[in-house]
PQR file of N, CA, C, O and H, with PARSE charges and radii, in Angstrom:
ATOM      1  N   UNK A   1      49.516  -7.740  -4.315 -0.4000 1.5000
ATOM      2  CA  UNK A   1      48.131  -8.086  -4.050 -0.0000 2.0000
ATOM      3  C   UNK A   1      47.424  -6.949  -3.317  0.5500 1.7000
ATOM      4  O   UNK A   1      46.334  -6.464  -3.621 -0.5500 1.4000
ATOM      5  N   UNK A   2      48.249  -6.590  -2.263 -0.4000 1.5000
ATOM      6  CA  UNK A   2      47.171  -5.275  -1.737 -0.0000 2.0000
ATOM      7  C   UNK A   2      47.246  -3.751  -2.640  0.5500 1.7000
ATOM      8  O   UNK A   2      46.514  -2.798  -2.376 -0.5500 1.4000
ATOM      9  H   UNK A   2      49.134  -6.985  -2.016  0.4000 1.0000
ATOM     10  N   UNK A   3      48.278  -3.750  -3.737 -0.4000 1.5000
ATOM     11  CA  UNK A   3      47.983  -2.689  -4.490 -0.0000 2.0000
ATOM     12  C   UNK A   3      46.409  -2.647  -5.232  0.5500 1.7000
ATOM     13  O   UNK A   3      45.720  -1.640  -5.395 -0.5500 1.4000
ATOM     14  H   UNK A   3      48.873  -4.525  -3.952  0.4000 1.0000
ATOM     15  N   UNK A   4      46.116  -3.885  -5.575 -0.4000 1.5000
ATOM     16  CA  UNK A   4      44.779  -4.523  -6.219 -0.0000 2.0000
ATOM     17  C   UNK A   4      43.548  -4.542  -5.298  0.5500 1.7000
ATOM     18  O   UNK A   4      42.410  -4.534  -5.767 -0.5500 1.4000
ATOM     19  H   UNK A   4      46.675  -4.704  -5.443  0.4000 1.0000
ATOM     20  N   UNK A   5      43.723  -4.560  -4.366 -0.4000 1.5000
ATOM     21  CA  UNK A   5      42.422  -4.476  -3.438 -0.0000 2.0000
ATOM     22  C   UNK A   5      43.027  -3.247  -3.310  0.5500 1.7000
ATOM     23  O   UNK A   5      43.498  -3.838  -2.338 -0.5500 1.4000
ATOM     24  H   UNK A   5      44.647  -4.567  -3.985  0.4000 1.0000
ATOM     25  N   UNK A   6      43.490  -2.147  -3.300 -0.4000 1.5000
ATOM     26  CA  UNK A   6      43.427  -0.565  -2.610 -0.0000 2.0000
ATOM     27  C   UNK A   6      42.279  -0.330  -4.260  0.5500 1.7000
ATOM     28  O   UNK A   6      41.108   0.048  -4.304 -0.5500 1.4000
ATOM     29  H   UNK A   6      43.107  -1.668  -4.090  0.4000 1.0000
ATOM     30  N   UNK A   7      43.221  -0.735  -5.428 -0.4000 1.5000
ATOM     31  CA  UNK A   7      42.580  -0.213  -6.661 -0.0000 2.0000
ATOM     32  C   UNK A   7      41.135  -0.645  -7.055  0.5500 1.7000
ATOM     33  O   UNK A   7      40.459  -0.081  -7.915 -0.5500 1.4000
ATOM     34  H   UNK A   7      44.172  -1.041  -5.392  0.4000 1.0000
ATOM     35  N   UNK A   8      40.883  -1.349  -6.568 -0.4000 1.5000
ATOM     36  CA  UNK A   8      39.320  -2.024  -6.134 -0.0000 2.0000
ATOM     37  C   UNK A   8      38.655  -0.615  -5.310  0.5500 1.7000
ATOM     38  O   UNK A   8      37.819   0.128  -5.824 -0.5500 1.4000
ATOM     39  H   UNK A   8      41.432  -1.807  -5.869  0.4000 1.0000
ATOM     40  N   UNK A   9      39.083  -0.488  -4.285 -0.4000 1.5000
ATOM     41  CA  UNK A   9      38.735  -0.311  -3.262 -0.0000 2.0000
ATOM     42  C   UNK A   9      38.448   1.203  -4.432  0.5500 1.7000
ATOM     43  O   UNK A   9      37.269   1.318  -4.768 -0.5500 1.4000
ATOM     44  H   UNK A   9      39.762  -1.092  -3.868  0.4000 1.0000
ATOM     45  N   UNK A  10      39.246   2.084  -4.907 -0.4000 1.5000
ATOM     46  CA  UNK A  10      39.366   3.538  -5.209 -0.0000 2.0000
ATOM     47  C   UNK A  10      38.090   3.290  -6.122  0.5500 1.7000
ATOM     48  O   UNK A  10      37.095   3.805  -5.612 -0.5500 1.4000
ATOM     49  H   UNK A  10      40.203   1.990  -4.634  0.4000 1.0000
ATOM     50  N   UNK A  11      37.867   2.727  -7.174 -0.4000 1.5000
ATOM     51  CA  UNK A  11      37.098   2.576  -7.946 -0.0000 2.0000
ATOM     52  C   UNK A  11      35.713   2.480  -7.634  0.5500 1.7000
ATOM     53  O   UNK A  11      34.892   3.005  -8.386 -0.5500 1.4000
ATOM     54  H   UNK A  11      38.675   2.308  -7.587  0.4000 1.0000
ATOM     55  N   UNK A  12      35.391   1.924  -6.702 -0.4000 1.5000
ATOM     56  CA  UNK A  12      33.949   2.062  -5.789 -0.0000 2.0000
ATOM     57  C   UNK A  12      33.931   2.940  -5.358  0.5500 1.7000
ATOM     58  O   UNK A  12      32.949   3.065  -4.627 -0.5500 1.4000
ATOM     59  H   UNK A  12      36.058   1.498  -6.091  0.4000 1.0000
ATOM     60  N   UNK A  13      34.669   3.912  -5.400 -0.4000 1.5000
ATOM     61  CA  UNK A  13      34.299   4.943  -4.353 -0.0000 2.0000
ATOM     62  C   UNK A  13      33.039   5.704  -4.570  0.5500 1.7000
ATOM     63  O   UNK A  13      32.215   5.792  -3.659 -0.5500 1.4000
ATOM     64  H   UNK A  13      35.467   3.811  -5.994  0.4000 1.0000
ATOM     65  N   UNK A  14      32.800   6.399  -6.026 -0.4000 1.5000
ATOM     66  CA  UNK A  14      31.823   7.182  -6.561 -0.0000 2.0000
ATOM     67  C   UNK A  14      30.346   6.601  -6.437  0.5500 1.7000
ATOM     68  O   UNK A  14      29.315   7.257  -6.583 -0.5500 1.4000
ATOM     69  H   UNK A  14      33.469   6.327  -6.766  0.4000 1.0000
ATOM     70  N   UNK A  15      30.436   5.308  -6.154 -0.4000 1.5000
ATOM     71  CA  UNK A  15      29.146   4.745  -5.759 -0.0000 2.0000
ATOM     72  C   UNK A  15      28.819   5.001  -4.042  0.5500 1.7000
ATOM     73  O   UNK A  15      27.858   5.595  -3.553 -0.5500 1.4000
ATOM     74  H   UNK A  15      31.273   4.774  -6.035  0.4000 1.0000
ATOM     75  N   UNK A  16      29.990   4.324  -3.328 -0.4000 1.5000
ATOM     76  CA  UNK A  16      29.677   4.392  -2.020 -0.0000 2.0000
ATOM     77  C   UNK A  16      29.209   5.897  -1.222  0.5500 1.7000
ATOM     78  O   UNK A  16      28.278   6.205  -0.477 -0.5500 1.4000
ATOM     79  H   UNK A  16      30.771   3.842  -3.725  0.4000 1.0000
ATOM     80  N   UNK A  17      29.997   6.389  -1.618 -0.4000 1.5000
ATOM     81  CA  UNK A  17      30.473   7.994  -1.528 -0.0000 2.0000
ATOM     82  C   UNK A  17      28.582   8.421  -1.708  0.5500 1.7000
ATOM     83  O   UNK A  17      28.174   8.296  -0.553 -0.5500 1.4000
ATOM     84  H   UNK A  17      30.752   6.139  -2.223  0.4000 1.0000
ATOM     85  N   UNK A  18      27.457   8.804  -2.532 -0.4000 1.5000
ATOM     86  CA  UNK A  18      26.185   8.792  -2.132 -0.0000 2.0000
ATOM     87  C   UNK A  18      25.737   7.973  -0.647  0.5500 1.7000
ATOM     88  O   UNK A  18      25.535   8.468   0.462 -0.5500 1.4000
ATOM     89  H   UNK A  18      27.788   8.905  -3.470  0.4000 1.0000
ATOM     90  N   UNK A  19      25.677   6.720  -1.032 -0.4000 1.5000
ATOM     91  CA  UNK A  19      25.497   5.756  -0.425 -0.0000 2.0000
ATOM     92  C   UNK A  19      25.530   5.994   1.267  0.5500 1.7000
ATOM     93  O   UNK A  19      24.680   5.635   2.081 -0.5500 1.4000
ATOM     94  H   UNK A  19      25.841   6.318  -1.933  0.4000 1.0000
ATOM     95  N   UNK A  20      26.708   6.667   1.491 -0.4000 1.5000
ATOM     96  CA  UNK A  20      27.053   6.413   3.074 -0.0000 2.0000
ATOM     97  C   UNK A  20      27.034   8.374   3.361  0.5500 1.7000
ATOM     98  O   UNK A  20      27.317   9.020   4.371 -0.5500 1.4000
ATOM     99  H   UNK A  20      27.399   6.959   0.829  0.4000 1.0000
ATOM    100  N   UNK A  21      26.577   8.820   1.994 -0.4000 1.5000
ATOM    101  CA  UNK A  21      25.647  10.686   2.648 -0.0000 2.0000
ATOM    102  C   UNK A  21      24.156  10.030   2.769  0.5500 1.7000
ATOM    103  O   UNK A  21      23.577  10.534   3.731 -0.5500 1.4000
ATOM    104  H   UNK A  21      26.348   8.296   1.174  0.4000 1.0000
ATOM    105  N   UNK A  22      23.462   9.188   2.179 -0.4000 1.5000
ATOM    106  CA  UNK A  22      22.388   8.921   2.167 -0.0000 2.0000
ATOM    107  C   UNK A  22      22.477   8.241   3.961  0.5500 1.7000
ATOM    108  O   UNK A  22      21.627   8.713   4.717 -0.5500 1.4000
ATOM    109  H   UNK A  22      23.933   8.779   1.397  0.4000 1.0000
ATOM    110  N   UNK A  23      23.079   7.602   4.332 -0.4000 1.5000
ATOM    111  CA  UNK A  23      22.930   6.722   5.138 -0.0000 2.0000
ATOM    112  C   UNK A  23      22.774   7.730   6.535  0.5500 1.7000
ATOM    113  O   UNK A  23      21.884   7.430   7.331 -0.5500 1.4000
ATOM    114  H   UNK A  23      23.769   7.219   3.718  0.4000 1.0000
ATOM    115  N   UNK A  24      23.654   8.936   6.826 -0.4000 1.5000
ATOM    116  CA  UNK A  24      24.412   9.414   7.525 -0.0000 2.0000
ATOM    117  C   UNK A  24      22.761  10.206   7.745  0.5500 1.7000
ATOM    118  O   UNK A  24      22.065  10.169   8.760 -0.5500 1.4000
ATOM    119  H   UNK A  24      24.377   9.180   6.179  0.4000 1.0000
ATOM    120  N   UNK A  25      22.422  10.983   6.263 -0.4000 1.5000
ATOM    121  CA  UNK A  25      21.193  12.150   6.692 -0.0000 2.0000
ATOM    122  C   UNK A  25      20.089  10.880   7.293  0.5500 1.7000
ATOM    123  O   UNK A  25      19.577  10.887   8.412 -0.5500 1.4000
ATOM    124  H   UNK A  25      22.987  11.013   5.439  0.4000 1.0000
ATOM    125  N   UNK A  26      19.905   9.905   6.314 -0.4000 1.5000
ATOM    126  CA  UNK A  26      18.631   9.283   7.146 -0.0000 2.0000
ATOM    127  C   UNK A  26      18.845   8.795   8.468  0.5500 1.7000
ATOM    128  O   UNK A  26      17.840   8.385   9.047 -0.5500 1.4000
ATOM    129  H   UNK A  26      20.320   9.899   5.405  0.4000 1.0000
ATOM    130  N   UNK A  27      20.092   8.741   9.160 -0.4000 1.5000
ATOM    131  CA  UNK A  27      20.063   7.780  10.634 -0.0000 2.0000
ATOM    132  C   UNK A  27      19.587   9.396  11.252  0.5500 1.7000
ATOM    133  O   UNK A  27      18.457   9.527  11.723 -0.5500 1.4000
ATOM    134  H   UNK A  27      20.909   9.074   8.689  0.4000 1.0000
ATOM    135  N   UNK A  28      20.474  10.485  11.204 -0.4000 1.5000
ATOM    136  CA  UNK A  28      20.099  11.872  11.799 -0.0000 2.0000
ATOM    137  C   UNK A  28      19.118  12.184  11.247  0.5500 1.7000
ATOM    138  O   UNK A  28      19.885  12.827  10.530 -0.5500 1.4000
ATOM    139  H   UNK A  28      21.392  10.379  10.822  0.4000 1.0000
ATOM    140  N   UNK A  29      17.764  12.465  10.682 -0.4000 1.5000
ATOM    141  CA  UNK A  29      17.095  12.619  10.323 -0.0000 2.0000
ATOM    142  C   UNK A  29      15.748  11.973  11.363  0.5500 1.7000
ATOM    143  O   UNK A  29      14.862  12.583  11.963 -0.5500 1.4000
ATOM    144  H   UNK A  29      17.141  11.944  11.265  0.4000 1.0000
ATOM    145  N   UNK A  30      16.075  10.343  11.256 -0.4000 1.5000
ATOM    146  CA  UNK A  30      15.188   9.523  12.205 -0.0000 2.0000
ATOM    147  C   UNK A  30      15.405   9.329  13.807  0.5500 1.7000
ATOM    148  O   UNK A  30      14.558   8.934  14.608 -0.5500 1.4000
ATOM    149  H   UNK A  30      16.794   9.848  10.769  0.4000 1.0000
ATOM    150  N   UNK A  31      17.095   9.801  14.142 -0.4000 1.5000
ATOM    151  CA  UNK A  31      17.246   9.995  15.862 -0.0000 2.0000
ATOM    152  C   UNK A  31      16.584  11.251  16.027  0.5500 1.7000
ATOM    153  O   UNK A  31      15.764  11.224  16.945 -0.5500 1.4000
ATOM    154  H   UNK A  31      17.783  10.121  13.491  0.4000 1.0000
ATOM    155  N   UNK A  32      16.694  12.499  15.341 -0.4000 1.5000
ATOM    156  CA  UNK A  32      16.689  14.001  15.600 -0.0000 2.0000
ATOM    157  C   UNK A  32      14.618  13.492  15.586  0.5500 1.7000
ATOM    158  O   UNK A  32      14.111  13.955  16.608 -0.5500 1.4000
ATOM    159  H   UNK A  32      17.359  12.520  14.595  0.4000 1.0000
ATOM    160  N   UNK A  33      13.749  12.866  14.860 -0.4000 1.5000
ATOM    161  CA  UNK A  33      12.305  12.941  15.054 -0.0000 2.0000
ATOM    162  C   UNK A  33      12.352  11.792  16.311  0.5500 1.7000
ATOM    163  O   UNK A  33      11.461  11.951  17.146 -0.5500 1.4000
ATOM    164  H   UNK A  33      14.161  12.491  14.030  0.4000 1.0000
ATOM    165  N   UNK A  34      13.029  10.963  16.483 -0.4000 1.5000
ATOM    166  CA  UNK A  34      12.653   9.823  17.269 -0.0000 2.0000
ATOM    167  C   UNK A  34      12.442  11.002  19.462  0.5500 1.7000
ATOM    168  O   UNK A  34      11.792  11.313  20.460 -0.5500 1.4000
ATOM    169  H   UNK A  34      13.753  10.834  15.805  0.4000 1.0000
ATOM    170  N   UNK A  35      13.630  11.031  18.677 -0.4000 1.5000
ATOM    171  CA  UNK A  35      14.547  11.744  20.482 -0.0000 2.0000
ATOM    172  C   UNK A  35      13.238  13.671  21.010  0.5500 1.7000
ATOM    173  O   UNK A  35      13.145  14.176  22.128 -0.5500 1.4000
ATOM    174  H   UNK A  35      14.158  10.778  17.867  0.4000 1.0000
ATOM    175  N   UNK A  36      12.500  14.184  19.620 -0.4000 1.5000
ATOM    176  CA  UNK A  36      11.764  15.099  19.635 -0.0000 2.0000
ATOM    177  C   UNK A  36      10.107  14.490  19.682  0.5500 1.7000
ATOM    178  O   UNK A  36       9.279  15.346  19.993 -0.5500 1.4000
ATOM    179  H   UNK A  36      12.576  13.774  18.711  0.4000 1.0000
ATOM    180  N   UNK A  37       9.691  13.408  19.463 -0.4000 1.5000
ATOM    181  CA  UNK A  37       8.740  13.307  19.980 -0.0000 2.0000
ATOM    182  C   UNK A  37       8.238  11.768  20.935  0.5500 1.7000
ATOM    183  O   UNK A  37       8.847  10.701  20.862 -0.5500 1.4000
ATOM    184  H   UNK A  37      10.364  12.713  19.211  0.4000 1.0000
ATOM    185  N   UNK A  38       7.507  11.917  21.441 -0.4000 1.5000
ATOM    186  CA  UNK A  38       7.083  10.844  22.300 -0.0000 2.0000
ATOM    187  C   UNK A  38       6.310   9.813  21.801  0.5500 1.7000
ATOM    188  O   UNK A  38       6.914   8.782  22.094 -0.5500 1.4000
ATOM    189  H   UNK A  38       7.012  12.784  21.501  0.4000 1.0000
ATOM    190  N   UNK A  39       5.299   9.542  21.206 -0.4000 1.5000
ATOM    191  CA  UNK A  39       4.290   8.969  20.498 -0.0000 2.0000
ATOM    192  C   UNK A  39       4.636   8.389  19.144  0.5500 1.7000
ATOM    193  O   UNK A  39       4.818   8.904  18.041 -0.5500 1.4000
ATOM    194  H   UNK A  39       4.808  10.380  20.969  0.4000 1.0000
ATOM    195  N   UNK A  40       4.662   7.356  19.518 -0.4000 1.5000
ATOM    196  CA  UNK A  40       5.031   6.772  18.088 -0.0000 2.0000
ATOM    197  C   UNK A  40       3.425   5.408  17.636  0.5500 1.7000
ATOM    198  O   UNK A  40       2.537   5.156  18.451 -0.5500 1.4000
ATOM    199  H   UNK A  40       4.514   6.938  20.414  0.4000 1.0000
ATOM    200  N   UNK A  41       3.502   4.794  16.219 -0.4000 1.5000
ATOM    201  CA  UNK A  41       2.371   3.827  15.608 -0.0000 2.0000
ATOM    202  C   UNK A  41       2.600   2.633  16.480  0.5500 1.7000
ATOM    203  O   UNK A  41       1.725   1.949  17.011 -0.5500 1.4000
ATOM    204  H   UNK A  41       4.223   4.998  15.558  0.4000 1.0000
ATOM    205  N   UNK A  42       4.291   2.428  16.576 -0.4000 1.5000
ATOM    206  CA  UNK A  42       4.411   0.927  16.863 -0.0000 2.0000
ATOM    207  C   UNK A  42       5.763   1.032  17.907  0.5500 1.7000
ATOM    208  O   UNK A  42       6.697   1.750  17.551 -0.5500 1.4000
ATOM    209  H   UNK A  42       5.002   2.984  16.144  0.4000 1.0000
ATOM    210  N   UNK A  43       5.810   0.578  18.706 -0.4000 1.5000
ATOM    211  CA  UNK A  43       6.999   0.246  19.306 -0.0000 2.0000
ATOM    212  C   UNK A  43       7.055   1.558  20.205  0.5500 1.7000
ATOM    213  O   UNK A  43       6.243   2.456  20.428 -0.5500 1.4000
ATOM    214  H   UNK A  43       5.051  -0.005  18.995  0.4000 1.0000
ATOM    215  N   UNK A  44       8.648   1.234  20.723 -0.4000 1.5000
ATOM    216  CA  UNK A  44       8.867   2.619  21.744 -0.0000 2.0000
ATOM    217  C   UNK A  44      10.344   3.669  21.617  0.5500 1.7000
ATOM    218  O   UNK A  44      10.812   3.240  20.563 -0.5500 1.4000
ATOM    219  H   UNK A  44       9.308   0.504  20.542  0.4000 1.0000
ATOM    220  N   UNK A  45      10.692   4.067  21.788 -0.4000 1.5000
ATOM    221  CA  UNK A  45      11.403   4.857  21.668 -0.0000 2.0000
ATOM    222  C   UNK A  45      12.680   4.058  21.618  0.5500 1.7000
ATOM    223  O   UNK A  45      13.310   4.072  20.561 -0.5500 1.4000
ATOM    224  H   UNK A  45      10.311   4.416  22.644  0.4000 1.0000
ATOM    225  N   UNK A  46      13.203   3.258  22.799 -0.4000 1.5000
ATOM    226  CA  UNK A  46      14.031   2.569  22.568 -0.0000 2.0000
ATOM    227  C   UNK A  46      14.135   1.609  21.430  0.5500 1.7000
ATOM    228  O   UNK A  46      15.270   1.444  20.983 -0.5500 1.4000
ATOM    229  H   UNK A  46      12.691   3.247  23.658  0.4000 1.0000
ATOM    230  N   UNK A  47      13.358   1.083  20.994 -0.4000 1.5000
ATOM    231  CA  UNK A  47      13.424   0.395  19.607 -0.0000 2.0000
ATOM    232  C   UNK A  47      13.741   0.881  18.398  0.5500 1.7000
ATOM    233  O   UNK A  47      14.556   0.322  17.665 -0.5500 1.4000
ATOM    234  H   UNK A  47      12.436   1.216  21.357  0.4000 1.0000
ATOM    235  N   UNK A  48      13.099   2.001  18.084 -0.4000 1.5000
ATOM    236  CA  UNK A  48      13.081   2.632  17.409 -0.0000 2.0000
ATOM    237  C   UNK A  48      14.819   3.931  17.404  0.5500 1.7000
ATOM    238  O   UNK A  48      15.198   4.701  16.521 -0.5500 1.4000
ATOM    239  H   UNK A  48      12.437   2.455  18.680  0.4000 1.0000
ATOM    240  N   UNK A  49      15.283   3.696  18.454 -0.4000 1.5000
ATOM    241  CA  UNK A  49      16.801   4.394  18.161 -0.0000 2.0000
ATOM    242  C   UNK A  49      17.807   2.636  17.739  0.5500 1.7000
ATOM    243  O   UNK A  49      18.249   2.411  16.612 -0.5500 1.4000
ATOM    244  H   UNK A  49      14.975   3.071  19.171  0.4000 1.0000
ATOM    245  N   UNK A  50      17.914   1.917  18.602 -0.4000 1.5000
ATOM    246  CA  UNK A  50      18.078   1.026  18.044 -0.0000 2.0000
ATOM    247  C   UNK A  50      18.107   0.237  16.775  0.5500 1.7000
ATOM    248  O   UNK A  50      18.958  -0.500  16.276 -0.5500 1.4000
ATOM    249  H   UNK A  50      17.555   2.099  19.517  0.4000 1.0000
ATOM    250  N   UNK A  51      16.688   0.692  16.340 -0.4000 1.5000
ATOM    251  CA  UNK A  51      16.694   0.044  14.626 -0.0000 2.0000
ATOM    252  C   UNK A  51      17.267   1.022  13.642  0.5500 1.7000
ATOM    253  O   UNK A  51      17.641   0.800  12.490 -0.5500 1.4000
ATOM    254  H   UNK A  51      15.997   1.290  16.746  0.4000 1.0000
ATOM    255  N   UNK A  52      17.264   1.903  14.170 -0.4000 1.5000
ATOM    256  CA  UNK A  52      17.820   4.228  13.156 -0.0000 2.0000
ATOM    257  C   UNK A  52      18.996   2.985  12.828  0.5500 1.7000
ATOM    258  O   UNK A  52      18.790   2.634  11.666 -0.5500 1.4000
ATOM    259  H   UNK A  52      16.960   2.083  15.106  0.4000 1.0000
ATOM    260  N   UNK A  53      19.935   2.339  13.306 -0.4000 1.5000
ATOM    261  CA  UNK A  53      21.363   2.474  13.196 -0.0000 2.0000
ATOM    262  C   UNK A  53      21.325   0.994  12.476  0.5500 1.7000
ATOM    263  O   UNK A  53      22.492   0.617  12.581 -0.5500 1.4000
ATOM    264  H   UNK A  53      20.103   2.624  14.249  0.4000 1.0000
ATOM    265  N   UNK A  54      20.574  -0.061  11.785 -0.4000 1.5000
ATOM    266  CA  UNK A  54      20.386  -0.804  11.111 -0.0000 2.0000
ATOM    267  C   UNK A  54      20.716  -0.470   9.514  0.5500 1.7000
ATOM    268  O   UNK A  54      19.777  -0.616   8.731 -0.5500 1.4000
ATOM    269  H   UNK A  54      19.626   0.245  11.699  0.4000 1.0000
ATOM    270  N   UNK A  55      21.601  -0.167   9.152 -0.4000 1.5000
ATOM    271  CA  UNK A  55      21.599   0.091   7.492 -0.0000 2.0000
ATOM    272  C   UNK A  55      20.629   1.371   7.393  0.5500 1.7000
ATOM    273  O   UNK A  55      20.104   2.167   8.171 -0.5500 1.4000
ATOM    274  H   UNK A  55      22.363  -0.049   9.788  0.4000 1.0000
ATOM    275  N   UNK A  56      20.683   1.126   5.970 -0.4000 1.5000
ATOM    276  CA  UNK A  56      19.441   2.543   5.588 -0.0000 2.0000
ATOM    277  C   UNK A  56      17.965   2.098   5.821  0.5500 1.7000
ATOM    278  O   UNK A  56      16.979   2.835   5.815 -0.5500 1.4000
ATOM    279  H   UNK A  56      21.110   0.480   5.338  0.4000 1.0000
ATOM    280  N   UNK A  57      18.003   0.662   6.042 -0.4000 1.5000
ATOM    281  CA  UNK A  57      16.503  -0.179   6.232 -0.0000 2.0000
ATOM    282  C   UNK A  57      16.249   0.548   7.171  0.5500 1.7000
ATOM    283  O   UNK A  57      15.362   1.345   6.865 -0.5500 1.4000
ATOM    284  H   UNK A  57      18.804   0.063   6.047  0.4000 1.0000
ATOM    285  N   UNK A  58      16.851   0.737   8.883 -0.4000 1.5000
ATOM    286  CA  UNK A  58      16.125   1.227  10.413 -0.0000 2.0000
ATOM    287  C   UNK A  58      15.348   1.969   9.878  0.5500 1.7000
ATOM    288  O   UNK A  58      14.158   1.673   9.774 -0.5500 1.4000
ATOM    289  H   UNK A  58      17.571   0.090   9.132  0.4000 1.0000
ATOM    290  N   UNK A  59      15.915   3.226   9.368 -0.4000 1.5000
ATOM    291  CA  UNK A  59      15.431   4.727   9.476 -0.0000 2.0000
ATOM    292  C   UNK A  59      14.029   4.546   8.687  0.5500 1.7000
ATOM    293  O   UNK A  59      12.976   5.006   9.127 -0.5500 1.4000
ATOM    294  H   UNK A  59      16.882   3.466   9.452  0.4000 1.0000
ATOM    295  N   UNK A  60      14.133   3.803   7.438 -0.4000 1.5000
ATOM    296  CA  UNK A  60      13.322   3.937   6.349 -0.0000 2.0000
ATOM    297  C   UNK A  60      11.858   3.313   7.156  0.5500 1.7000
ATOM    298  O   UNK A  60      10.721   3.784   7.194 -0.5500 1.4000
ATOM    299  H   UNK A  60      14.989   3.429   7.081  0.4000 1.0000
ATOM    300  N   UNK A  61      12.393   2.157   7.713 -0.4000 1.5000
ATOM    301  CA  UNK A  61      10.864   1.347   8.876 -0.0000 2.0000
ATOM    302  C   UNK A  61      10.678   2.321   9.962  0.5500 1.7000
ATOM    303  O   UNK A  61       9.601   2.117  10.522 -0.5500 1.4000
ATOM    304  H   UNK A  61      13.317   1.775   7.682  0.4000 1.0000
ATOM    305  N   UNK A  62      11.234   3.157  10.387 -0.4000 1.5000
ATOM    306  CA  UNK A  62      11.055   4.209  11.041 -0.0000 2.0000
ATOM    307  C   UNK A  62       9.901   5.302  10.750  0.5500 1.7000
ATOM    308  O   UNK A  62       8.971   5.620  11.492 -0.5500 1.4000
ATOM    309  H   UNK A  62      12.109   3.323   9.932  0.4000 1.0000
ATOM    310  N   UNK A  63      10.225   5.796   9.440 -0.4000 1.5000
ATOM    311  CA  UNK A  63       9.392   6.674   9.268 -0.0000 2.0000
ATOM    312  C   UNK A  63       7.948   6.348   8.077  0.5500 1.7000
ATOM    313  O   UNK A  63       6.988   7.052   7.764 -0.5500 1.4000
ATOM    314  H   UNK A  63      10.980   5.538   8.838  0.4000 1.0000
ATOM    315  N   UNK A  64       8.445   4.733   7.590 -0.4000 1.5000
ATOM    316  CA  UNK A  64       7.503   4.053   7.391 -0.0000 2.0000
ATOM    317  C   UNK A  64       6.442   3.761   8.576  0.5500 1.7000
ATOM    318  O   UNK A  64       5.289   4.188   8.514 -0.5500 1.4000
ATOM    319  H   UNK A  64       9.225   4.161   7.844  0.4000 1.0000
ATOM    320  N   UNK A  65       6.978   2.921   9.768 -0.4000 1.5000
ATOM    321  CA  UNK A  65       5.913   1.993  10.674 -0.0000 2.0000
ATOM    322  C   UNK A  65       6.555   2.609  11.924  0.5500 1.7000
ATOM    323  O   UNK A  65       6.906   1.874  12.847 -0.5500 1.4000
ATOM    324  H   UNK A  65       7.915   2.574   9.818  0.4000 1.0000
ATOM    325  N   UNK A  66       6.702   3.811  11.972 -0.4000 1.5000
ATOM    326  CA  UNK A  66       7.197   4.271  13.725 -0.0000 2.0000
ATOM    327  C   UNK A  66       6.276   5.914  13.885  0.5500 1.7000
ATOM    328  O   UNK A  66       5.638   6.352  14.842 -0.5500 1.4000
ATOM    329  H   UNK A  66       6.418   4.408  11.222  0.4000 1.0000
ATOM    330  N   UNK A  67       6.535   6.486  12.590 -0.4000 1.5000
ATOM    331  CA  UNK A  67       6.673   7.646  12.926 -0.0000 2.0000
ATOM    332  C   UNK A  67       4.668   8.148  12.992  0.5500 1.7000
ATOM    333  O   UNK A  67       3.694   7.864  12.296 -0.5500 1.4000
ATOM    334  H   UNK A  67       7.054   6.129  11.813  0.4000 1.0000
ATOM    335  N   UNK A  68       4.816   8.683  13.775 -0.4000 1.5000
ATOM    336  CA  UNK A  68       3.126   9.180  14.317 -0.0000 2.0000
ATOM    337  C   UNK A  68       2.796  10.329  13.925  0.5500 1.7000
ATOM    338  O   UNK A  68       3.365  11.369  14.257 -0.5500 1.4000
ATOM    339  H   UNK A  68       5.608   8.914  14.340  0.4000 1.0000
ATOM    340  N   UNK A  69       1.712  10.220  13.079 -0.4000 1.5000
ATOM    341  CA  UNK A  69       1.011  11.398  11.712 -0.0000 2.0000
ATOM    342  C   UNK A  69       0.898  12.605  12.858  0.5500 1.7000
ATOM    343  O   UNK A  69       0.594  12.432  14.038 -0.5500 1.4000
ATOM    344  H   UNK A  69       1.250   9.375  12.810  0.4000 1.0000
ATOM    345  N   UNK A  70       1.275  14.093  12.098 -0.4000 1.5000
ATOM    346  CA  UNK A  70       1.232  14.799  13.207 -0.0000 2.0000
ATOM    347  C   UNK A  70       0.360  15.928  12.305  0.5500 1.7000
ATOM    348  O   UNK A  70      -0.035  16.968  12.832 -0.5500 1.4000
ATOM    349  H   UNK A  70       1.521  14.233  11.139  0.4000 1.0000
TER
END
């Protein structure tokens, strides 16, 4: 049985494998603007590192409804 869930497991990989580079640049992407500027649309700084680490959703509401037109 666990040979079958490892072989599961190998077979997803080529999907996840994007998936969790996508995840990795957008959380660093949205701490590295969060932690460099002060001024944000909505919320505060602390919220906004807090939500970065929510799935790929944080970052994306981040630079959707956080990030302040410069």
């Amino acid at each position: 049985m666990e040979m079958i869930n490892m072989k599961i497991g190998i077979d997803y990989l080529p999907f996840l494998i994007p998936l969790i580079i996508l995840q990795v640049g957008l959380t660093a992407a949205a701490l590295i603007h969060i932690l460099r500027h002060k001024t944000y649309k909505h919320g505060n700084r602390l919220l906004w590192v807090i939500a970065s680490f929510i799935n790929i959703i944080g970052p994306v509401l981040y630079f959707v409804f956080g990030k302040e037109d410069d």
